[in-house]
C-alpha positions as CSV (number, residue, x, y, z in Angstrom):
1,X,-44.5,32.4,-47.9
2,X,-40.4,32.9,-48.3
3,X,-39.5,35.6,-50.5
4,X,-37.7,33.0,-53.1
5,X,-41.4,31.4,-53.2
6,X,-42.5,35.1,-53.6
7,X,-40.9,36.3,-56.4
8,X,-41.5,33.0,-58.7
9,X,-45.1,33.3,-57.5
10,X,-44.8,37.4,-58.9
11,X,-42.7,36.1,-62.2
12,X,-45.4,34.1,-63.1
13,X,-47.7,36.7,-62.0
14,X,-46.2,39.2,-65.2
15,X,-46.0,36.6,-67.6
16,X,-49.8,36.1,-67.2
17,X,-50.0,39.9,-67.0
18,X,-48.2,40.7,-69.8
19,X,-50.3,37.6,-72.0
20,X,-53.1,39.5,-71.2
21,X,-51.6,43.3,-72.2
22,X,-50.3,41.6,-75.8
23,X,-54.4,40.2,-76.1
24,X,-56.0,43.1,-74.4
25,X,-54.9,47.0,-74.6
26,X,-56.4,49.5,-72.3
27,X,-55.3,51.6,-68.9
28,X,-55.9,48.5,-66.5
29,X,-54.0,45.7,-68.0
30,X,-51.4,48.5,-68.2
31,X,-51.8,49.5,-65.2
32,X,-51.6,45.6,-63.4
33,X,-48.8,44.8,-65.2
34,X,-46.7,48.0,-64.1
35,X,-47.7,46.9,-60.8
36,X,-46.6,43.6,-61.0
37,X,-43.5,44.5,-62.2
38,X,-42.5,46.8,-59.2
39,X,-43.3,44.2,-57.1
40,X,-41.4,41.9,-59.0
41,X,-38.2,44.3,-58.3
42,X,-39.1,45.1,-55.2
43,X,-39.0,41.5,-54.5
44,X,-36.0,40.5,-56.4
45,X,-34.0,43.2,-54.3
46,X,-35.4,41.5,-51.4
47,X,-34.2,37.8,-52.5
48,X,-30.8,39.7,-53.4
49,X,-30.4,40.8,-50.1
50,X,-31.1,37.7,-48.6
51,X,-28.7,35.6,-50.4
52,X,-26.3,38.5,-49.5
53,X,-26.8,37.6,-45.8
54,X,-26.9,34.0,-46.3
55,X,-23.8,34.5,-48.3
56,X,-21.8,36.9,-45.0
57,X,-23.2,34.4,-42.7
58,X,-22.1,30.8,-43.9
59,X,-18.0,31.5,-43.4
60,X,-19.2,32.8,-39.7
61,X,-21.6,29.4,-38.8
62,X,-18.6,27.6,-40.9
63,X,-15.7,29.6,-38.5
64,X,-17.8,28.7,-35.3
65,X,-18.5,24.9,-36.8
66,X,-14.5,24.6,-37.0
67,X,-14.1,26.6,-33.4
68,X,-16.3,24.5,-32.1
69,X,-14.7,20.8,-33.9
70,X,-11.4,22.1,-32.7
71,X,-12.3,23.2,-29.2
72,X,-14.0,19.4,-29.0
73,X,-10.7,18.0,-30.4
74,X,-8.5,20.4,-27.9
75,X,-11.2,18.9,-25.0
76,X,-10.7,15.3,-26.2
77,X,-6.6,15.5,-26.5
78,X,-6.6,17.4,-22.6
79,X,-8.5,14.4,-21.5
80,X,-5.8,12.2,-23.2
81,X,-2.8,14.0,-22.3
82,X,-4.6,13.7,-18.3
83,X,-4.7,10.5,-18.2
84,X,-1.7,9.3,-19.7
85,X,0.4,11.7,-16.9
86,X,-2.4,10.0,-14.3
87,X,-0.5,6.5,-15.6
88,X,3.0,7.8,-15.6
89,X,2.0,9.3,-11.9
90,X,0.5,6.2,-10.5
91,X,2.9,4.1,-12.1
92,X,5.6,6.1,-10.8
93,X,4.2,5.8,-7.1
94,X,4.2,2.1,-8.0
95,X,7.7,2.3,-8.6
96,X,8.6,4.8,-5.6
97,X,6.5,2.0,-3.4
98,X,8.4,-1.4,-4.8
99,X,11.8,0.6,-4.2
100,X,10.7,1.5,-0.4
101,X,9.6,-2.2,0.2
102,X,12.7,-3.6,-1.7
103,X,14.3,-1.0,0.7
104,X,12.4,-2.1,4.0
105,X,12.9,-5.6,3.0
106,X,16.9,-5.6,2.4
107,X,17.3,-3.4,5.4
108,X,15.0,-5.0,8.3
109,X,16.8,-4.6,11.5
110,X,16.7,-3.5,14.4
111,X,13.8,-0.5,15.0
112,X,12.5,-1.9,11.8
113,X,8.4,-2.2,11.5
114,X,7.9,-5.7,11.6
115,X,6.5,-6.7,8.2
116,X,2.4,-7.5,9.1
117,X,1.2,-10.7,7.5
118,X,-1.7,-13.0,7.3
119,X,-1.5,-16.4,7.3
120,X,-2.7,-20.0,8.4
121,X,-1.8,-21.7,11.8
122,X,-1.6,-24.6,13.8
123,X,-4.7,-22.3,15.5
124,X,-6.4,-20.9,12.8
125,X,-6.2,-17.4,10.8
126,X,-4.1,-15.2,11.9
127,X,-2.7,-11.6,11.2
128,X,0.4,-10.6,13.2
129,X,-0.3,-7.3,14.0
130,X,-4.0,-7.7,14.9
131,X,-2.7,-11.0,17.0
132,X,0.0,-9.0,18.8
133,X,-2.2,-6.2,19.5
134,X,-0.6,-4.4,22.9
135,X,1.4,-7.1,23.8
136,X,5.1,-7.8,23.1
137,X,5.7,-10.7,20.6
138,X,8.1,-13.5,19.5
139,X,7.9,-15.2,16.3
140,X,10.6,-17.5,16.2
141,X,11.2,-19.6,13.0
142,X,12.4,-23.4,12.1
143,X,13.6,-24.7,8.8
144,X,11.4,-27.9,9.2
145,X,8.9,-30.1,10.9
146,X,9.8,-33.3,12.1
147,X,13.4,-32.1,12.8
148,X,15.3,-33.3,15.9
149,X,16.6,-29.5,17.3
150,X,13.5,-28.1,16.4
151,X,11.6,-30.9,18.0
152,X,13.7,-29.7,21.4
153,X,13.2,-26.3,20.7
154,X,9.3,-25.8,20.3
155,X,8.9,-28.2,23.9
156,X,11.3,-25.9,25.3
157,X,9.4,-22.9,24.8
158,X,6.0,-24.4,25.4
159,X,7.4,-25.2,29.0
160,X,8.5,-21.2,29.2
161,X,5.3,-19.9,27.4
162,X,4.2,-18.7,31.3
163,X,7.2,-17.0,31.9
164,X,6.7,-14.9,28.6
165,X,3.0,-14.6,29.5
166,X,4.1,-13.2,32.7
167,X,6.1,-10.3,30.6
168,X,3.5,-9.5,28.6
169,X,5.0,-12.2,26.0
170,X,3.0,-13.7,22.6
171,X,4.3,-16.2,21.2
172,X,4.4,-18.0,17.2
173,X,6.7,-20.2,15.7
174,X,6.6,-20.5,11.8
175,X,8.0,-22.6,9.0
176,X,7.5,-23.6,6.0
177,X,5.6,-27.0,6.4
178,X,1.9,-26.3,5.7
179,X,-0.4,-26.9,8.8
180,X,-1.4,-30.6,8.2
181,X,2.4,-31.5,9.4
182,X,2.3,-29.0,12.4
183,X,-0.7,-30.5,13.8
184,X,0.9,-34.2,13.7
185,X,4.2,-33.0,14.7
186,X,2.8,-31.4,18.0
187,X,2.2,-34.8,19.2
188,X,5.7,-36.2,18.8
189,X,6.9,-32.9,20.5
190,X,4.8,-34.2,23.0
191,X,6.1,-37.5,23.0
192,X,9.5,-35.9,23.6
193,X,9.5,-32.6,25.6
194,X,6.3,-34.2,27.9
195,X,4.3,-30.9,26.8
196,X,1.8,-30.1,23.3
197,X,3.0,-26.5,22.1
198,X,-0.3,-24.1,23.1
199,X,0.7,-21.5,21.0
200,X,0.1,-21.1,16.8
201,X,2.8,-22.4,14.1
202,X,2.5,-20.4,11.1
203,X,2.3,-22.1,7.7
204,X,4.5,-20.5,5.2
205,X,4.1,-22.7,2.5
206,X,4.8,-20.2,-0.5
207,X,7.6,-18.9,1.2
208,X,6.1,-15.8,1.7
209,X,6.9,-14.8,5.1
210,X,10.2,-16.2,5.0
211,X,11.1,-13.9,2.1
212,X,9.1,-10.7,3.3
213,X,11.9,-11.6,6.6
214,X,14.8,-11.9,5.1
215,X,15.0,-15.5,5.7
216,X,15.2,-16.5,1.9
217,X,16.6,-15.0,-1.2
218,X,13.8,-13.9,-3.6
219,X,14.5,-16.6,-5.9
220,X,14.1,-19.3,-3.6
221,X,10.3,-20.3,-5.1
222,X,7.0,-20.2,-4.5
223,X,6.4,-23.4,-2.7
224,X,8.0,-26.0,0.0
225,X,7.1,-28.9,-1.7
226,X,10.7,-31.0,-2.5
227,X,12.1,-28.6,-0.4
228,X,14.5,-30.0,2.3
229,X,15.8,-28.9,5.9
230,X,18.6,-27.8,4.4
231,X,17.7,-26.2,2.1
232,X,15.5,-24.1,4.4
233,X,18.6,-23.8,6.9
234,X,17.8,-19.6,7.1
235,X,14.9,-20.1,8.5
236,X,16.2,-20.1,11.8
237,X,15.3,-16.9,13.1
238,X,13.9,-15.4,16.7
239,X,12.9,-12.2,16.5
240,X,11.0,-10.3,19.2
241,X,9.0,-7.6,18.5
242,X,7.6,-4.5,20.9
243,X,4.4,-3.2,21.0
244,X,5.1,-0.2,18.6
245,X,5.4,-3.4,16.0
246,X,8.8,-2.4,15.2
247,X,11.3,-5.1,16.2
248,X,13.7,-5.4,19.1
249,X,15.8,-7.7,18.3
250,X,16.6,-10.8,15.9
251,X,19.0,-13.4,16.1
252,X,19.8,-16.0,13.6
253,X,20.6,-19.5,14.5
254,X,22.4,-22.5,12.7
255,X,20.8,-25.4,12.1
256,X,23.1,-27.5,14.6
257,X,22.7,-25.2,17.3
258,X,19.4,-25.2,19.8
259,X,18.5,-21.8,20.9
260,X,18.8,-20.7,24.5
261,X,15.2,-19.4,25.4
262,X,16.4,-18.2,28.9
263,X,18.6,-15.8,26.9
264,X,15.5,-14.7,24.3
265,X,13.6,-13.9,28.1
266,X,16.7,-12.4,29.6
267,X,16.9,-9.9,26.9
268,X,13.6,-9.2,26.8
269,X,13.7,-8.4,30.5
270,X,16.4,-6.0,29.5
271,X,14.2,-4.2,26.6
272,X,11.2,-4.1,28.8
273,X,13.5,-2.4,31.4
274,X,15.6,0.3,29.5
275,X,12.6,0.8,27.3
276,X,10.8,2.6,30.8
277,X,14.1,3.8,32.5
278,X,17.1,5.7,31.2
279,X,19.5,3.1,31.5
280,X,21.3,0.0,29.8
281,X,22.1,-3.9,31.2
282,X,25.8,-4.9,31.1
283,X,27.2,-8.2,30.2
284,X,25.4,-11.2,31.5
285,X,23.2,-8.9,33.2
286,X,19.9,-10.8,34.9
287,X,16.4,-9.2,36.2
288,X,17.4,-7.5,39.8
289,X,20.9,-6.5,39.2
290,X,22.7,-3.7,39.0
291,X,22.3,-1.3,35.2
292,X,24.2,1.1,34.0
293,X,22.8,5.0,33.7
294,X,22.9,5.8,29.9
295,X,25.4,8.4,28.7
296,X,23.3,10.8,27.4
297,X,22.1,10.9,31.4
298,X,24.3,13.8,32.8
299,X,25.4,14.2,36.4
300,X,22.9,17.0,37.7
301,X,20.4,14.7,35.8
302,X,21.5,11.7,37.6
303,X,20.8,13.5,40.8
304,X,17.4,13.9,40.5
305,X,16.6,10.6,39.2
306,X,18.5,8.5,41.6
307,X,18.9,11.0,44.9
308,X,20.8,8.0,46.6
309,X,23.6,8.1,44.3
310,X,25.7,5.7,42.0
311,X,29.0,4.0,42.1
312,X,31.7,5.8,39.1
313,X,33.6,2.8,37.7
314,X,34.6,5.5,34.9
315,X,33.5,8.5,33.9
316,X,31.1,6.8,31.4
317,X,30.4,3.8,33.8
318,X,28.3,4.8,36.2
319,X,26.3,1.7,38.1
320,X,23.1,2.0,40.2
321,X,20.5,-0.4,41.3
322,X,17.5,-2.1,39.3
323,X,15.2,1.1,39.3
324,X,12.1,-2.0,38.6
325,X,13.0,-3.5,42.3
């Protein structure tokens, strides 16, 4: 029993007790209701000293409810706060990363890594890198199918493709046409140049890759459809690409003039040369002839390198033989 219950049970108790002392006189009923009222006091101080405690206790179980509210509410605005600079972080890196690729993408040149891309062919679904894997590469673009230069130019190189396999050479055309038109174009190529292309076209319908190269402004769409040869006229790039993925060289053509593919494999015998051996190809230079030792090559260097000597045009012109003979 609680000692509220207590002392109404002993309250009770005297008023019965003291009914019975007013009815009834004598030593006992005196005697009970003295006893009854001692522990009635006794109790009362008890029930006094509880509600005491109760009292000192509530503002301390009320201090820690509030502590414990505002520690909650602290908790709950950290976890806010955390999140929100997450955002701003990650949005931020967003931002940092569009400004790089708007960066990459206005300043692709020579060194550059060659924008990776997936996409449909004339020979299925390809990804550049993956395609290219250790081998050297030239994608090579045309403004449109079913043009006369570009007719010439894709029989061309499907006559040379051997002499770039022979260096180590892939090679992919692309344009914007999608890959129904490549597939019936091959034929007329045939028709013309006496040979089917045997490599893949990509299909850059959504202007994609075009863009991601530099080939078209931003703005130029999301789609070839209505689009004309002319209006595509950029797309008239070669560029070949080394095995690091990072490109070599690019040359842009106009739409009038056919490219020279002995030229695209003359250089690359160049790269594929002064990439192993310090030296450099002069004018009009062709596989077999005589290079030029690189500058940064001195003298005593020189010795070691080529003990048979070298012929001194000019102090920064010094000639030796193909070292690849």
């Amino acid at each position: 029993m609680k000692i509220k219950e207590k002392h109404k049970d002993l309250k009770k108790k005297v008023t019965v007790a003291e009914q019975q002392r007013s009815s009834k006189r004598g030593p006992k009923s005196w005697y009970d209701l003295r006893t009854l009222k001692k522990l009635k006091l006794a109790m009362k101080d008890k029930l006094s000293k509880e509600k005491k405690t109760v009292k000192k206790l509530k503002p301390k179980v009320k201090k820690r409810s509030k502590n414990i509210k505002k520690i909650k509410i602290n908790k709950v605005e950290a976890q806010r706060q955390d999140a929100e600079i997450q955002e701003r972080q990650k949005e931020q890196r967003l931002e940092e990363d569009e400004k790089i690729k708007k960066k990459e993408k206005m300043t692709l040149k020579i060194n550059s890594l060659a924008p990776d891309f997936t996409a449909e062919t004339s020979e299925g679904k390809l990804s550049l890198h993956t395609w290219l894997g250790d081998s050297w590469g030239v994608l090579f673009s045309h403004p449109k199918d079913f043009t006369p230069v570009c007719t010439t130019e894709l029989g061309a190189l499907a006559k040379l493709k051997p002499e770039f396999e022979k260096r180590n050479v892939k090679v992919m055309g692309l344009s914007v046409d999608p890959v129904s038109d490549h597939i019936k174009w091959l034929d007329d190529i045939k028709d013309v140049c006496g040979l089917k292309p045997n490599y893949p076209i990509v299909a850059d319908e959504k202007l994609e890759i075009a863009k991601l190269y530099n080939m078209l402004e931003d703005d130029a769409g999301a789609t070839s459809m209505g689009r004309t040869a002319v209006d595509n006229q950029t797309v008239r790039t070669v560029y070949v690409i080394r095995p690091d993925k990072r490109i070599g060289l690019f040359l842009t053509y106009p739409m009038t003039t056919g490219r020279n593919f002995h030229e695209i494999l003359r250089a690359i015998d160049s790269m594929q040369l002064t990439a192993k051996h310090k030296v450099a190809t002069p004018a009009d230079w062709k596989k077999g002839e005589d290079v030029i030792i690189v500058p940064s090559v001195t003298n005593e260097e020189a010795k070691k390198i080529y003990p048979d000597g070298w012929k001194t045009i000019k102090p920064y012109l010094r000639k030796v033989p193909d070292p690849s003979k």
